[in-house]
Every structure is written in C-alpha cells, then in structure tokens.
C-alpha positions in Angstrom: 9.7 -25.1 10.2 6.4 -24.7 8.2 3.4 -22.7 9.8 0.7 -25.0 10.8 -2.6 -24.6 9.9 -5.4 -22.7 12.5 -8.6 -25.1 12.0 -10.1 -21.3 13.9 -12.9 -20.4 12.1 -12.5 -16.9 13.4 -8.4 -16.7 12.1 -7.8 -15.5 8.7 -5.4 -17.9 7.9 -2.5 -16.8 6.1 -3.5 -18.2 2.9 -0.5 -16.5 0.3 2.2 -18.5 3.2 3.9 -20.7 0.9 3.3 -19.2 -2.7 3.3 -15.4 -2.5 6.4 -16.2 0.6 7.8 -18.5 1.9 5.7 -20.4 4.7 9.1 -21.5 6.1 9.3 -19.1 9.5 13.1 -19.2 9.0 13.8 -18.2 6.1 11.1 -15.6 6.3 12.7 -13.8 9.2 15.9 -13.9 7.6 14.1 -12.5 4.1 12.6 -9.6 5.8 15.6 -8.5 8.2 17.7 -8.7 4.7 14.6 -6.4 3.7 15.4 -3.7 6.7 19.0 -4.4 6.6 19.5 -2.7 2.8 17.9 0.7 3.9 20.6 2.9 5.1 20.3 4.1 9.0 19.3 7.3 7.9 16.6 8.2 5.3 15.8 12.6 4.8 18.6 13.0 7.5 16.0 11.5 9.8 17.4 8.1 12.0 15.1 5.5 11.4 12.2 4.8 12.1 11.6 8.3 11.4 9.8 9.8 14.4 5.6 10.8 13.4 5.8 8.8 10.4 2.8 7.4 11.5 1.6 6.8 7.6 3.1 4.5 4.8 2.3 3.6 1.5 3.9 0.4 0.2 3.4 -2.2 -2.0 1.8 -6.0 -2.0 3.4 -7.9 -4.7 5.2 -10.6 -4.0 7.9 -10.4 -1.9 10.8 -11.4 -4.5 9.4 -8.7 -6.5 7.9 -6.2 -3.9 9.8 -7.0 -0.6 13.4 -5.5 -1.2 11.2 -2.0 -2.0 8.8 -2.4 0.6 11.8 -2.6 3.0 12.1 1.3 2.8 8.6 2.3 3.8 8.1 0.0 7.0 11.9 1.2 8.0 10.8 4.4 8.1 7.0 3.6 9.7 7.0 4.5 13.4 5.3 2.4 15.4 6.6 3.5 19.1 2.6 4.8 20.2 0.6 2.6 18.2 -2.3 0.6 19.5 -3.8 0.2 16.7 -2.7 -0.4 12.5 -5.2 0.6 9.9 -4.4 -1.2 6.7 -5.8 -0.1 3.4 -5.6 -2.3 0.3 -7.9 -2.5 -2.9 -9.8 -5.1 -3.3 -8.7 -7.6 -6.4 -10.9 -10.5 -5.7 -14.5 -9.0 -6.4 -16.8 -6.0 -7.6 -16.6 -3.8 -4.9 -18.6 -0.3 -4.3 -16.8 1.2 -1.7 -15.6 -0.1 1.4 -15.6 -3.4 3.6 -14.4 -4.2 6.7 -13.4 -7.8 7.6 -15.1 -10.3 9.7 -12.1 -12.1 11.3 -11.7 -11.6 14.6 -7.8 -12.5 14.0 -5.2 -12.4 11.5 -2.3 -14.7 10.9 0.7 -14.2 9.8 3.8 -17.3 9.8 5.4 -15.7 12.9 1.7 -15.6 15.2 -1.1 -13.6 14.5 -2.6 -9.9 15.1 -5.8 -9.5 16.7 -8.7 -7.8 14.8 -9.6 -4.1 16.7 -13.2 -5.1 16.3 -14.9 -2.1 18.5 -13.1 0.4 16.3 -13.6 -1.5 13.2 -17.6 -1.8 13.6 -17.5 2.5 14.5 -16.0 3.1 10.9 -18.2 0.4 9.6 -21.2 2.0 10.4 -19.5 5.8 10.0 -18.9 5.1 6.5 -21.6 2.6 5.6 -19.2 -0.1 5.1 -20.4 -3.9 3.7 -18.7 -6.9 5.1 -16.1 -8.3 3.2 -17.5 -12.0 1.8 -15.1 -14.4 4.1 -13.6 -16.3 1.0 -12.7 -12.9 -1.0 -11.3 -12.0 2.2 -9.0 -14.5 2.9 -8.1 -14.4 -1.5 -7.1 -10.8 -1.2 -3.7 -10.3 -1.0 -3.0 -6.3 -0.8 -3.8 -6.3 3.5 -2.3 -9.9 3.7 1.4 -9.1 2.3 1.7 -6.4 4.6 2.0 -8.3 8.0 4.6 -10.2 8.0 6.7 -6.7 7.7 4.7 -5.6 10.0 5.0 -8.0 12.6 8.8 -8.0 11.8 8.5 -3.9 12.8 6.5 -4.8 15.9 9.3 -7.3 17.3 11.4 -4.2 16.4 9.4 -2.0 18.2 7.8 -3.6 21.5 9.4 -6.0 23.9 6.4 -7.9 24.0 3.8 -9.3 21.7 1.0 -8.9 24.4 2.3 -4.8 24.1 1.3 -5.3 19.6 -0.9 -3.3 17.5 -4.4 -4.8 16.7 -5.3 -4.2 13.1 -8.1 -2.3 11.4 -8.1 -4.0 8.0 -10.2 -2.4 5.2 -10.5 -3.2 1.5 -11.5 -0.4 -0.5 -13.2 -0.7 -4.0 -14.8 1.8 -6.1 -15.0 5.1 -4.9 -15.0 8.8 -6.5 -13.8 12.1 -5.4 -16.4 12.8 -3.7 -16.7 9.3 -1.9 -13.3 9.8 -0.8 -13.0 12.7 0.4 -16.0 11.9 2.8 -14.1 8.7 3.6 -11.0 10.7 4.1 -12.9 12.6 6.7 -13.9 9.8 8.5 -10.9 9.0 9.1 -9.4 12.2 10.2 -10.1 11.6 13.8 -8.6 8.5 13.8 -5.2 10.0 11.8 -4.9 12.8 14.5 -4.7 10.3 17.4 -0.9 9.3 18.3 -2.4 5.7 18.1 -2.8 5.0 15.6 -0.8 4.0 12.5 -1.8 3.5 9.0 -0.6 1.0 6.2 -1.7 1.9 2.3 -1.4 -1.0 0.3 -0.9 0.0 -3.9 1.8 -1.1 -6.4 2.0 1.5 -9.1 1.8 1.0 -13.0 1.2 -2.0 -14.4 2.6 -1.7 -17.9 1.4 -4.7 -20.1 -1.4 -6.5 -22.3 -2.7 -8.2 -19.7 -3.0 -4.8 -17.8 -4.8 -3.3 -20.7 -2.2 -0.3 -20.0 0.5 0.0 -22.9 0.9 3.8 -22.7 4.4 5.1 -24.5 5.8 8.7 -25.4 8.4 9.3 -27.9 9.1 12.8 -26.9 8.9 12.5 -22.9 5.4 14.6 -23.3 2.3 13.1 -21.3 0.2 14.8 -23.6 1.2 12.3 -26.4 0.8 9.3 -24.7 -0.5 6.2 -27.2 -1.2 2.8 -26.7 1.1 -0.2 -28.1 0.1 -3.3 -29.4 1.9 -6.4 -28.6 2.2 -7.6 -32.4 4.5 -3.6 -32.5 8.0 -3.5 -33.1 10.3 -2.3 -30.7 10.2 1.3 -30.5 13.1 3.4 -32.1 12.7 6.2 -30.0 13.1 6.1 -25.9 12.3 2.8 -24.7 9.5 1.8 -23.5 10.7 1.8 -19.5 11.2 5.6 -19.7 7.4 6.2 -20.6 6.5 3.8 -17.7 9.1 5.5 -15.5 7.1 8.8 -16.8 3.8 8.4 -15.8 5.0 7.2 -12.5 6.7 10.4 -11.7 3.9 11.6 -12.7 1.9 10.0 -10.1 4.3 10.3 -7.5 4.3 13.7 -7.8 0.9 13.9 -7.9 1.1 12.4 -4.0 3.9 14.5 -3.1 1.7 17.3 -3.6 -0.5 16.9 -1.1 -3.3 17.5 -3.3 -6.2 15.0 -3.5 -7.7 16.6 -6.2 -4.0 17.1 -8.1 -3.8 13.2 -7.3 -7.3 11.9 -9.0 -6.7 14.7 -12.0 -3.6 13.0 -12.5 -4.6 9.4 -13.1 -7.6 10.3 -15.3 -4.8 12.4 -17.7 -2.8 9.4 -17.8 -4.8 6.1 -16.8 -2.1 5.2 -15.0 -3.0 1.7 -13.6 -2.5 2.9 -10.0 -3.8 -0.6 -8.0 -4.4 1.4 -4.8 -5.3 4.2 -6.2 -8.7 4.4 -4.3 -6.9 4.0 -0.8 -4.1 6.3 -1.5 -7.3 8.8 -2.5 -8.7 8.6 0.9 -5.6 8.8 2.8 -4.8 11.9 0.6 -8.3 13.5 1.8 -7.6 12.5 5.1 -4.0 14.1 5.0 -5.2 17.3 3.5 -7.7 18.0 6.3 -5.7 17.1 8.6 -3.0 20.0 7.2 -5.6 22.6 7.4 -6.4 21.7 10.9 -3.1 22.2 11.7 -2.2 25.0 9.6 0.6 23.0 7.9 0.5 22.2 4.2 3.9 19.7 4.8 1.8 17.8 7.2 -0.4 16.7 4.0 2.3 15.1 2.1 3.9 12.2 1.4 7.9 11.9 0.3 8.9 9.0 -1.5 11.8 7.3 -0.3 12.1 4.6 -3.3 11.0 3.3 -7.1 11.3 0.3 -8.7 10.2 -2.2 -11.5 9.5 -5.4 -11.6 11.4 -5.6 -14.9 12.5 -2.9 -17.7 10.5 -3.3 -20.3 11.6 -2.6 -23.8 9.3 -4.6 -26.2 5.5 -4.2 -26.4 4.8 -7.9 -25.5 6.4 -7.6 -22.0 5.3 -6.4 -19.0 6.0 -5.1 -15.5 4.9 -3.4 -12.5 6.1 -0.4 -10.4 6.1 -0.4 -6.6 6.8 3.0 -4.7 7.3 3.3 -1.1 6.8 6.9 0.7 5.8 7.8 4.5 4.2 11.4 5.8 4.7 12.8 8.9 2.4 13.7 11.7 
C-alpha cells in the first residue's frame, strides 16, 4: 500500500514519503514498532513512557540512519495530556532570521494526517514576531517532517482514538542569538508549564566532514587543541578520528545536561560543533531554565540523554558522518 497523494492545497503533503522512508504504510508501521520495540521497558528506572516527559529532543535524518536512535526519545515522550505538539526544527532550506510558523492548515504523514493548532500558532506568531514560512521551503524541510510518523506511531500508542490526537504547532527556527533566544524561550514558558502541551526538538548533532566544513580532531583528548583536517591528510596516528567527534559531542551533551543556556551556546562557540538544531535546542534550554526557577527546581531545567550514535566511525579525513542524540526532561 503506497500513500496517495492529497491534491489539498491546504495539506502539507508528506513530501520525504518514499525517499527519506518508506511511503509503503506497511512496512513503515512495522519499521517504527521495530524502532520502539529495541528500547528496553524501562529507561532511568522509570517504565516507559516516562511520566512528565513532556519534552524531547531527537533527531531528523533519515530513518535508516536516524530512526533506530530516535526510537529512545519518543519511547520515553509522554503524551497521556497532550492536546497540542510543538515541533521545533531548523530550517535547512533557506536564509532564515528567526522564526516562522507554517501556513498549512494540515499535516500529513503515510498513516493520516495531524491537524495544524492554527489559534495557538498565530498567538506565538505574533508574540514572537514570527514570518511565515514560504510554502515550498516548507514542504522541502525535513527536520519537522521526520518527526511525525514517530509521532503518530506514539499517538496510536497513546489515545484510542484519532479524533482524541494532538494538533501540531510546527516552527522552524533560523538564526537567532542569545539574546533572541532567551526571549523566545520565554515565550514559550507559558505554553511549557501547561500539562498540554508537548514539545518535539528536531537536531542531529555533529556533522564531521568536508562537506560539513567541520573536520575538528584532538590528539591528546584536549578540546583546547582542536585543528582542522584536510581531506588530502593521512590517517591520523594518534586516536582516531571518531574519538574527537565522540568528544565534542560529550561535550555538547553535557553542555544540555547542564541546564544551562548560557553553558550550552559558550559550548558550541569553543568548539564549532555543527550542532544542526542548535538554535531550537537554545530556546527550549531558555525556556527550561525559567521554568526551573519558577519552580524552584534546577533538575526541572535539564535534559538526560538516553542515547548516541553515528552515522558511521570515521577514521580517515575524507569521510564523514553524523551524530544523532536522543534525551527527554521532565516536567
């Protein structure tokens, strides 16, 4: 069975059915509840879905290289109050200052589609002086895309209806600084401290290669002494080159665990780590921060990564790879 194609102006279609995953509804069902099924029942001696882990960051490569990892944080996402899914993913299909909220008034996905919360997405809109996204860079991008098929997959999981489904707040988030997220992260502070509300953070982690412009390696384990290979290089004699990608991931993650926004933004400017969602994971670190001291609970700000992994383990200087990292906070 193939997905048929919504002639719905008003559907964003699921355009990465077919090449990014498999359009065949089948054998997506059975690729995702493979996904699920390799995560052990319990994760941080919590049964899963862990109850309050209301916020997830996981990756959006493709699901042969992404999905197996991306498994862990949606086990552990808990859905069981929702009425609503923010999803943030960067934006990789145009120059982008900020924010932008979609147009769509629906989302499809291979197994039916999730309906656009358009009354709360036009409040944040306007709250953070948010553009449109342009309809064809929309429907290219795939960091909010790959996410709902797993989600939909949680929501059979989780409701006994489809009527009784989330609707989705998509946003893709380009450029912003410190400052710019921490007002963002703010804005969205209200939203985080409603029991409705879930949120999705879309980011793979470093992506080690020429074609990332990112060939960072350490000898001596020291971040400090980080220096940039060229293809044409020889092998390294010293560590290889996965342990210095492995390094400045730890870093990073880290970095997140910390609950620190600042600690998180210092850490990718000391390293350059090519942190795709490093802009939404920014704002949802603002956001998570605040929403700490509100409750006079620094573990309330932080994340806890629940898996790494590589696309590939990278030895020479004219190969590549990317990380993906799952992790979930409680609320």
């Amino acid at each position: 069975m193939e997905m048929e194609t919504d002639t719905n102006t008003d559907v964003r279609e699921a355009g990465k059915a077919g090449s990014w995953y498999t359009n065949r509804v089948k054998d997506l069902a059975e690729q995702i509840s493979g996904f699920f099924a390799n995560v052990p029942e319990t994760v941080d001696d919590f049964s899963l879905p862990i109850p309050g882990a209301r916020i997830i960051i996981a990756p959006h490569a493709g699901y042969r290289y992404s999905g197996p990892n991306a498994g862990w944080a949606y086990s552990c996402l808990d859905l069981s109050k929702a009425k609503r899914v923010f999803i943030l993913g960067p934006s990789h299909t145009y120059r982008l200052i900020g924010c932008a909220v979609t147009t769509f008034s629906t989302y499809a996905t291979p197994f039916g589609d999730f309906t656009v919360d358009r009354d709360t997405l036009e409040r944040v809109k306007e709250a953070g002086a948010m553009s449109d996204a342009p309809r064809t860079n929309d429907k290219a991008e795939h960091s909010l895309e790959m996410h709902l098929p797993l989600l939909y997959k949680r929501c059979e999981q989780t409701f006994n209806t489809t009527d009784d489904f989330p609707q989705v707040v998509p946003i893709i988030v380009g450029s912003t600084n410190r400052t710019d997220e921490k007002n963002l992260g703010r804005l969205l502070l209200s939203y985080l401290k409603d029991e409705e509300n879930a949120f999705i953070i879309s980011s793979d982690f470093c992506h080690w290669g020429w074609d990332f412009d990112y060939t960072v390696y350490t000898a001596d384990g020291d971040l400090d002494s980080l220096k940039h290979l060229q293809p044409y290089n020889t092998r390294p004699s010293g560590p290889p080159i996965y342990e210095s990608i492995q390094l400045v991931d730890e870093a990073a993650m880290d970095a997140v665990k910390s609950g620190s926004h600042d600690a998180f933004v210092d850490n990718l400017r000391r390293t350059g780590n090519t942190v795709c969602g490093r802009h939404p994971i920014g704002i949802a670190m603002a956001a998570l921060e605040l929403y700490a001291q509100e409750v006079d609970d620094e573990k309330k700000s932080r994340f806890k990564v629940v898996k790494y992994d590589r696309s590939s383990q990278v030895t020479r200087p004219n190969e590549s790879s990317v990380s993906y990292v799952s992790a979930y906070a409680v609320l």
